[in-house]
C-alpha positions in Angstrom: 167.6 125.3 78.8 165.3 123.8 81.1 162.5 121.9 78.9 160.2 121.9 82.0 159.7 125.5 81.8 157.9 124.6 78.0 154.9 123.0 80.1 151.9 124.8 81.5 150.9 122.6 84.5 147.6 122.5 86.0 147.2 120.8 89.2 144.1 118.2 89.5 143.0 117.3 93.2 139.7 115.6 94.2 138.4 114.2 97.8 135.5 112.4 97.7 133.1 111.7 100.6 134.7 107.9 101.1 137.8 109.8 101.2 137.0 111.8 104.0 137.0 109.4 106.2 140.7 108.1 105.6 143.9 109.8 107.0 144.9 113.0 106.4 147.1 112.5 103.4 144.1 112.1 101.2 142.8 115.6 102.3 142.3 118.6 99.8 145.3 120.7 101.6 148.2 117.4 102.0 147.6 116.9 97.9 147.7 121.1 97.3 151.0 120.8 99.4 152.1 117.6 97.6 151.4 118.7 93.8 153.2 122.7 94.3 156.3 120.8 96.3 156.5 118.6 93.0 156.2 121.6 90.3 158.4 123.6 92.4 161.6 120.9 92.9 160.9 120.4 89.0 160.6 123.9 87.5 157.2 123.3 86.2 155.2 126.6 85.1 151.9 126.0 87.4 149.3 128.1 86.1 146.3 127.4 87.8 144.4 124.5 90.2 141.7 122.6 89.4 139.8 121.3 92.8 136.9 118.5 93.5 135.7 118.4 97.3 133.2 115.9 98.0 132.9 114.3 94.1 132.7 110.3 93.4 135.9 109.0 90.9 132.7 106.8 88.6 131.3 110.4 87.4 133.4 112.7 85.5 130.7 115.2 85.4 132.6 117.2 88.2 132.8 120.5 88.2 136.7 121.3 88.4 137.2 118.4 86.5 135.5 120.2 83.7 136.8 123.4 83.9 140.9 121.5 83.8 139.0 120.6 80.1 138.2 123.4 79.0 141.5 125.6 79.6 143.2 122.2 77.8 141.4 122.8 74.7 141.9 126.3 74.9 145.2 125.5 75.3 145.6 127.3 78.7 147.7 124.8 80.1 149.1 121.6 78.4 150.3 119.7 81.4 147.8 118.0 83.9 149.4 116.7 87.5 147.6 114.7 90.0 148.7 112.6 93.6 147.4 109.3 92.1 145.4 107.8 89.4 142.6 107.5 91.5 142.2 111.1 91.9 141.8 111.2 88.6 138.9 108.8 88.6 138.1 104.9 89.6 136.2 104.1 86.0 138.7 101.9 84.4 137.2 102.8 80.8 137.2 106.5 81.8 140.3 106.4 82.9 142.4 104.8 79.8 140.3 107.5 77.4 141.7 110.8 78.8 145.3 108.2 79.3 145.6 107.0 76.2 143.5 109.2 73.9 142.2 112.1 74.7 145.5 113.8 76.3 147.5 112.4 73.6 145.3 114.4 71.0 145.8 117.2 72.9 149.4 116.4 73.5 149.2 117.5 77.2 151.4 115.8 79.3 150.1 113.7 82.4 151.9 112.8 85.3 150.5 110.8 88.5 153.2 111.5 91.3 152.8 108.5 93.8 152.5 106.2 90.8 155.3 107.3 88.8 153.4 107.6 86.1 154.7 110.1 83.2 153.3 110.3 79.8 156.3 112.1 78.5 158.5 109.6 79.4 158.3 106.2 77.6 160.4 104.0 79.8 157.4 104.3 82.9 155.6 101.2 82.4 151.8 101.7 80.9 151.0 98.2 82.7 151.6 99.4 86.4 148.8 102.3 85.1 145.9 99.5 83.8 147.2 97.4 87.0 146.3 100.9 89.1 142.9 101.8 87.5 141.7 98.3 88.3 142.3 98.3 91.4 141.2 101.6 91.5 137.6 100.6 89.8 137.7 97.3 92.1 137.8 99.8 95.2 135.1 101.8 93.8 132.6 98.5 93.1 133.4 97.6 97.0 132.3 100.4 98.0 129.3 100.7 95.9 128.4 96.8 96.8 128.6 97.8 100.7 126.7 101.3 100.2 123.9 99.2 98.4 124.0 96.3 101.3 123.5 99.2 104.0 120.3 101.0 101.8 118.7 97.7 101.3 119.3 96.8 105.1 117.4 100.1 106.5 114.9 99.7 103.4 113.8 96.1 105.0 113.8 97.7 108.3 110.9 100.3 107.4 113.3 103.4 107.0 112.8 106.2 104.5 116.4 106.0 102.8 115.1 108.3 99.4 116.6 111.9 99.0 113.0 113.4 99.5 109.5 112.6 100.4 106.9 110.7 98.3 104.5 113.9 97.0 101.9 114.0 100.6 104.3 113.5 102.8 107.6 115.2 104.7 109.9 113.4 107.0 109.6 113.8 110.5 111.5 116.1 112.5 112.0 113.8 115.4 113.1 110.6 112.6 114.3 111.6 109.7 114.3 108.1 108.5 109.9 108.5 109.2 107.4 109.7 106.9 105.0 112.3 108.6 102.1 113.3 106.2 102.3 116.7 104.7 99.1 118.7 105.4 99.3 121.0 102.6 99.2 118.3 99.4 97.9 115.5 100.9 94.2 116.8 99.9 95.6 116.8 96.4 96.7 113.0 97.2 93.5 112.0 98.1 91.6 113.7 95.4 93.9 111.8 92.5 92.8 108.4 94.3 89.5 109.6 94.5 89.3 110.9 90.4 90.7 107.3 89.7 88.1 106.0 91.8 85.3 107.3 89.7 86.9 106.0 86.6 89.4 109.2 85.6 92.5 108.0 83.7 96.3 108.9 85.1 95.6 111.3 82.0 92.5 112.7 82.6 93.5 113.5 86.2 97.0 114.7 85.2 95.1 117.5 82.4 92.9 118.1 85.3 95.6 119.0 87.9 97.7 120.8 85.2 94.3 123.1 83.7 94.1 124.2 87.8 97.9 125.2 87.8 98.4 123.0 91.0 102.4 122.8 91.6 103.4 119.2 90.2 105.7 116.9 92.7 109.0 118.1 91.2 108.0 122.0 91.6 106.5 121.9 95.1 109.7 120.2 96.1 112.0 123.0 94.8 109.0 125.5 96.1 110.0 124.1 99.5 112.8 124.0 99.3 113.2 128.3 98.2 114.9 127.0 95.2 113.5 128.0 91.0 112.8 124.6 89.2 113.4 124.0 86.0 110.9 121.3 85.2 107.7 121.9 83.3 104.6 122.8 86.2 102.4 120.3 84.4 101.4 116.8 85.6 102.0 113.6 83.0 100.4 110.5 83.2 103.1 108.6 84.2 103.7 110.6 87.0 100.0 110.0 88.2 99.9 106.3 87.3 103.0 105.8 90.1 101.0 107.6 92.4 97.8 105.7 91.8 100.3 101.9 92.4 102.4 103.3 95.2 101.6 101.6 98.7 103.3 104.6 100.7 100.0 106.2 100.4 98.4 103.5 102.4 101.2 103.2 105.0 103.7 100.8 103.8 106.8 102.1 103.2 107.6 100.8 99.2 111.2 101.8 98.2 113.5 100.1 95.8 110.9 100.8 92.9 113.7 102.2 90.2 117.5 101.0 90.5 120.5 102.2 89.1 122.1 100.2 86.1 125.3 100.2 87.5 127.5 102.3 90.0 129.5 104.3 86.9 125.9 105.8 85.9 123.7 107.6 87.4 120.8 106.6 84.9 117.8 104.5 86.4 115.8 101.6 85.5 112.5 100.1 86.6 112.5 97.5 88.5 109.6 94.9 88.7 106.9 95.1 91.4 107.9 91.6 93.1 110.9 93.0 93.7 109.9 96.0 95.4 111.1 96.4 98.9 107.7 97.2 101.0 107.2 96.8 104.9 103.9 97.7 106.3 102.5 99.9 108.5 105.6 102.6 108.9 103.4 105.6 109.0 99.8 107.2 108.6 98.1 106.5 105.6 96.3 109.1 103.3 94.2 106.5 101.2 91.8 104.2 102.6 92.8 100.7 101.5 89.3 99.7 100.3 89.8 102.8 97.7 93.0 101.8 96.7 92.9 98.5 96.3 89.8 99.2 94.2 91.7 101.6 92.1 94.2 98.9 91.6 91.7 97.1 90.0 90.2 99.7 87.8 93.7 100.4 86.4 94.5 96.5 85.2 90.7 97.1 83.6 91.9 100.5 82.4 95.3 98.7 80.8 93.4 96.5 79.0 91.6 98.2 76.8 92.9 101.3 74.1 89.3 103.3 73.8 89.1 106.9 75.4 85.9 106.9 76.3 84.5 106.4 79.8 82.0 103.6 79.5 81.2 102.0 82.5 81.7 98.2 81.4 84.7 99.5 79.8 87.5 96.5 80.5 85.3 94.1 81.7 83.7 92.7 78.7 85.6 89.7 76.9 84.8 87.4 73.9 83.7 84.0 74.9 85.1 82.8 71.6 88.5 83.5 71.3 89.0 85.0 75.0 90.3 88.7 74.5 88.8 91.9 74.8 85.5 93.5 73.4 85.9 96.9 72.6 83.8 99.8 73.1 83.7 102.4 69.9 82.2 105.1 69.1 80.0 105.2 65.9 80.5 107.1 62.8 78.2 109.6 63.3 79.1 110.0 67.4 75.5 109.1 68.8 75.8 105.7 69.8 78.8 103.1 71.1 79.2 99.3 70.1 80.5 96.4 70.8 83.1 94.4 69.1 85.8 91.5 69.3 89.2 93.7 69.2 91.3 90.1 68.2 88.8 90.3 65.2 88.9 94.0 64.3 93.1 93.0 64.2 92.9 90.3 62.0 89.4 89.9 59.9 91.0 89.0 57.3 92.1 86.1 58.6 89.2 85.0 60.4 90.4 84.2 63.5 87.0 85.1 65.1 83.5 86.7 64.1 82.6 90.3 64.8 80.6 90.1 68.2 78.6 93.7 67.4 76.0 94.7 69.9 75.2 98.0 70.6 76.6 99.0 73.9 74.1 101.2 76.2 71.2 98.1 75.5 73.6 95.6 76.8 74.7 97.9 79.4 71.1 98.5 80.8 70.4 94.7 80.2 73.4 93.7 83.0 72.4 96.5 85.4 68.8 94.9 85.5 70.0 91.4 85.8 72.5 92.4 87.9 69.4 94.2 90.4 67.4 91.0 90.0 70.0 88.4 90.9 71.4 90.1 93.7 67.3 90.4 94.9 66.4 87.3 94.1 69.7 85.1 95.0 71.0 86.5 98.3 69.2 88.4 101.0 71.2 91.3 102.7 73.2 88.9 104.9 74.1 86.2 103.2 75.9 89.1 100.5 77.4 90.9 103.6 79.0 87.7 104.4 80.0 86.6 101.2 81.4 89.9 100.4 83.0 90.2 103.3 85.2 87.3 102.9 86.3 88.5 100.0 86.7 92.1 100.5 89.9 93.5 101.0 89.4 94.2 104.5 89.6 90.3 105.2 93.1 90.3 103.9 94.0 94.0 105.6 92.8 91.7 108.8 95.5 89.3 108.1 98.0 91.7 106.9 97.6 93.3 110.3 98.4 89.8 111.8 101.4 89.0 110.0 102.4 92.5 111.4 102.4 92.4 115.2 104.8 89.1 114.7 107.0 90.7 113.0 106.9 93.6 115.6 107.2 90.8 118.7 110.1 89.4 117.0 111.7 92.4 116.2 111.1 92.9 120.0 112.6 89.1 120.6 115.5 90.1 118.7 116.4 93.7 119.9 116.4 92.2 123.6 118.5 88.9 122.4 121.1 91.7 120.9 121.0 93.3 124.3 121.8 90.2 126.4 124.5 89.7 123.7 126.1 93.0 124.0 126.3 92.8 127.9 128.3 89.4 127.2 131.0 91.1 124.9 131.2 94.0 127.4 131.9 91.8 130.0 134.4 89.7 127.9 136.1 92.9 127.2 135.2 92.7 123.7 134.1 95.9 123.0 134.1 98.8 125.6 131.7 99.8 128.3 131.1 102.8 125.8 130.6 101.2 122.9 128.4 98.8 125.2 126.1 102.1 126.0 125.6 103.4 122.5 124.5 99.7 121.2 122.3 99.7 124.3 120.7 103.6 124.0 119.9 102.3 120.1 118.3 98.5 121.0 116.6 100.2 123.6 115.2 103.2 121.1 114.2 100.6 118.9 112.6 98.6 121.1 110.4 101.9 122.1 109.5 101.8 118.6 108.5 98.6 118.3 106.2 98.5 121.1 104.6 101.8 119.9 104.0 99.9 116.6 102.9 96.8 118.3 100.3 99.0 119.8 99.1 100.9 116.7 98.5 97.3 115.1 96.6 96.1 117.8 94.5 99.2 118.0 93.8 98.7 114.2 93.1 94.9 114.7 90.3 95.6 117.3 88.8 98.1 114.7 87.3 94.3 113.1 85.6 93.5 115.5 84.1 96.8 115.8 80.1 96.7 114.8 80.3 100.2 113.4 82.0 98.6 110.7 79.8 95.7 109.7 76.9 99.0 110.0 79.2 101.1 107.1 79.2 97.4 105.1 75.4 97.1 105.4 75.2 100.9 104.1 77.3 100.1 101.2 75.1 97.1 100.1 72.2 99.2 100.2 74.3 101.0 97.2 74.8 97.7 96.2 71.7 96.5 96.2 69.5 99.5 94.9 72.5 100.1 92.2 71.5 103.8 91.3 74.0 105.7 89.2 76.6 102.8 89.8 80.3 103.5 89.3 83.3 101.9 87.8 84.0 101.1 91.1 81.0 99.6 92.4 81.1 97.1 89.5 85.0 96.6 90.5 83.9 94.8 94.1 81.3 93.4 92.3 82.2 91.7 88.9 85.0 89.7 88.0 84.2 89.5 84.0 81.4 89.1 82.0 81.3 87.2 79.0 79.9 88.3 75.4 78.9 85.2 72.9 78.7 85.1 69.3 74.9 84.8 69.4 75.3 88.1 71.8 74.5 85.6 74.9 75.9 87.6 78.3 77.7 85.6 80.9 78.5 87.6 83.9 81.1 86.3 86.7 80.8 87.7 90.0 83.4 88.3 92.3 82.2 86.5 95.3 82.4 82.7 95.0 79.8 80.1 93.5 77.9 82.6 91.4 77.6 83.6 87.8 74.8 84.5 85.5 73.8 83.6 81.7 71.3 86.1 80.3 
C-alpha cells in the first residue's frame, strides 16, 4: 500500500516583487510546474494550490498563505509542499513556529523540495533548515537595508517618496516624485493655520471641522480614489497638531517623520524632529511662513499649560520664584479667572513655593497698557520696524533662501562634473554609448530643474528688497502699536515671557533685544 496516498497535499508558492526581477525559475508558473511534477513522481493526493504573487517573506499576513491555514485546521489537507524555505517566508522566528510547532500540532507534514527538507522523515537534517532560514532572513535584511538607502537618497534629494500626498496637495502629473497643490482642500489647509493663528487648539479646530462634516485626510483620500473608507469622518487632535508642525505646507519637503521598527513589522514609530529629513523650497507653499512660524510658537505656549480656556496671556506667564508656569483658572462660581503658581497648586503641602493669586483680567489690562506705553514712549515707528525686523522670521527666511541657491549651484556643479565623468567611461568603453545617453538625458533633466529652482530662489530673494514689503511691516506696527483687540498672535512676535512675583510685581521680556519692563 502506498502510504503517500494517506496525505492530502497542498501546494504553497509565493513570488514576491524582489523576486520578479530574478530568472525565470522563481516565477509563479516554473514553481506550479515544479511542485505537481514532485506530487505526481510521488503519488501524493494534491488537493488544492495555495498562491502569493507579489507578497514580501517578513509578513505572513498573505492572503493564500492564510487560506493554506485555514483548510489545515479544518483538516482539508494535512500535507503542505513548497520549492524552498524561502517561499515559505525569510522571518527566521516565523519560520521555525509553523517548522517546529505549529505543523507538528497539526501533524501536517512539510516538505521543502530544493532543500530536502521532510518533516516526516527524521534522518533530513533540522540544522541545514535553521542554516536556510538565516540565510534566508539575512537576504531579506539586505534588501530591506538597500530599499531604505535608496528612500533616504531621493528623500535628501527633495523627492516625494510617500504612498500619497500630504492632505492640500497631489502629485504632479508631469513628476510624480513633485508635490503640486491640491485646489480643492488647500482652503481647508489654510483655514486650520489660520484657527491656530487666532489661538484655536488642534482640538478645538479638529471639533470644528468634524461639526461641518468636512471629509478628514484619510476619507478624501479613499473619496479620490472611488474607493469606501472605513475610518471614522471625524478629525482628532493629533491629526491637526501634525498639520499645524509640518513644513510641507510651507514648501519644504519634510519626510522621514514616522519610521518602521524593523523590516518584519509593518508597525510605525515616531521619530524625533532633528531627525526629520526636510529640504526646502520643493514646491508651492500654502501657509505664509510668518503665520506658521507664529503658530509654532503658539503651540510650545499652548503645550505648556493644561487649562481649556482661551485666555490671551495663556502660556506666557511664569513664576519668578520657582520658574514654572502660572496657571489661569476659572473661579468657583465661573465669573472671574486667576492666577496661580501650578508647581505650588502640585505640591502645597510641601511648600515648595507660595500661591502667586492675582486676578487675571486686572493683570491682563495692566500689561496691555504698559505694553501701549512702552512701545510709545521707548521706540518711535522706525527704530521698532528695525528692531523687529531683525528678528522677525523673515530675516531668517532671507538666509534660508541663501543657503538655498548654493545648494542649487552645486547641485548644478555636480550634475555637469557627473556629465564630464560619464563621457570619460564611455570613451573608455566602460559603459556603453547607450547607457552613456540615458545617464546624460537624466543629468541633463536634472540640471533643467535645478536652474528652474535657482530661478524661483532668486525671484524670492529680490522680494527683500522690495519696499512693498517694509510698507506691509509698517502696517503691521500700526496693529502693533495701537494694540486694539490684540491676538495670541500678536503678543507671540511680541513677548518672549513675562514674569509674575510673589508681591504680584510684573516683569515682561520682549522679544526684540535689550528691552524688558518691571511694572
Amino acid at each position: 500500500m502506498n502510504k503517500n496516498k494517506e496525505f492530502n497535499a497542498g501546494i504553497y508558492i509565493r513570488l514576491s516583487r524582489e523576486d520578479e526581477k530574478e530568472k525565470e525559475s522563481s516565477s509563479i508558473v516554473s514553481q506550479r510546474e515544479l511542485l505537481l511534477s514532485f506530487l505526481n513522481k510521488n503519488q501524493f493526493h494534491y488537493v488544492a494550490e495555495y498562491v502569493d504573487d507579489g507578497f514580501t517573506g517578513t509578513n505572513f499576513d498573505r492572503p493564500g498563505f492564510q487560506k493554506m491555514i485555514k483548510d489545515i485546521e479544518k483538516g482539508i489537507i494535512n500535507m503542505v509542499v513548497v520549492k524552498d524555505l524561502s517561499r515559505l517566508g525569510r522571518n527566521n522566528s516565523k519560520v521555525a513556529y509553523y517548522l517546529d510547532e505549529y505543523f507538528p500540532i497539526y501533524r501536517v507534514r512539510f516538505i521543502a523540495i530544493n532543500n530536502d527538507y521532510d518533516s516526516f522523515i527524521p534522518s533530513v537534517s533540522k540544522e541545514y533548515a535553521w542554516l536556510a532560514n538565516g540565510m534566508n532572513e539575512s537576504y531579506c535584511l539586505d534588501i530591506s537595508k538597500k530599499v531604505r538607502s535608496a528612500l533616504k537618497s531621493r528623500k535628501e534629494k527633495g523627492y516625494f517618496t510617500g504612498w500619497k500626498a500630504p492632505y492640500g496637495y497631489k502629485r504632479s502629473k508631469e513628476n510624480y516624485h513633485k508635490l503640486m497643490i491640491d485646489d480643492k482642500v488647500s482652503p481647508i489647509v489654510q483655514r486650520i493655520f489660520m484657527m491656530a493663528y487666532h489661538g484655536k487648539s488642534a482640538s478645538q479646530i479638529a471639533d470644528i471641522l468634524s461639526n461641518e462634516k468636512i471629509p478628514n485626510p484619510s476619507n478624501y483620500a479613499h473619496l479620490n480614489r472611488n474607493k469606501t473608507s472605513k475610518s471614522y469622518s471625524l478629525w482628532c487632535a493629533r491629526t491637526i497638531s501634525e498639520m499645524l508642525t509640518n513644513e510641507t505646507y510651507i514648501g519644504n519637503i519634510t519626510q522621514g517623520r514616522r519610521t518602521k521598527i524593523n523590516y518584519k513589522l509593518k508597525k510605525q514609530t515616531r521619530v524625533p524632529k532633528e531627525e526629520w529629513i526636510i529640504v526646502e523650497n520643493t514646491h508651492e507653499a500654502i501657509v505664509d511662513q510668518t503665520i506658521f512660524h507664529t503658530v509654532q510658537n503658539l503651540l510650545k505656549k499652548t503645550r505648556k499649560t493644561n487649562g481649556t480656556n482661551d485666555k490671551l496671556l495663556k502660556g506666557f506667564l511664569y513664576c519668578r520664584e520657582c520658574g514654572h508656569s502660572i496657571g489661569i483658572t476659572k473661579s468657583s462660581d465661573g465669573k472671574r479667572y486667576y492666577l496661580g503658581c501650578t508647581y505650588y497648586r502640585k505640591y502645597s503641602k510641601h511648600k515648595v513655593c507660595t500661591p502667586h493669586t492675582m486676578n487675571y483680567q486686572v493683570l491682563e489690562n495692566l500689561i496691555l497698557d504698559k505694553l501701549r506705553d512702552v512701545i510709545k514712549a521707548s521706540l518711535n515707528k522706525e527704530q521698532l520696524l528695525q528692531k523687529l525686523y531683525n528678528q522677525n522670521i523673515n530675516n531668517r527666511k532671507k538666509q534660508k533662501i541663501q543657503n538655498q541657491i548654493k545648494q542649487e549651484i552645486q547641485k548644478i556643479t555636480v550634475s555637469s562634473k557627473a556629465i564630464d565623468r560619464a563621457y570619460i567611461d564611455m570613451i573608455k568603453q566602460c559603459i556603453s554609448s547607450e547607457k552613456y545617453k540615458t545617464i546624460i538625458t537624466e543629468l541633463e533633466d536634472e540640471i533643467v530643474l535645478y536652474k528652474k529652482n535657482l530661478m524661483q530662489l532668486e525671484g524670492q530673494l529680490s522680494k527683500f528688497k522690495n519696499e512693498d514689503y517694509y510698507q506691509a511691516e509698517r502696517n503691521r506696527l500700526e496693529q502693533i502699536i495701537k494694540l486694539k483687540s490684540p491676538s495670541r498672535a500678536l503678543l507671540a512676535s511680541l513677548i518672549d515671557k513675562i514674569y509674575i512675583t510673589e508681591n504680584k510685581k510684573v516683569e515682561i521680556y520682549f522679544k526684540f533685544k535689550n528691552i524688558s519692563l518691571k511694572v
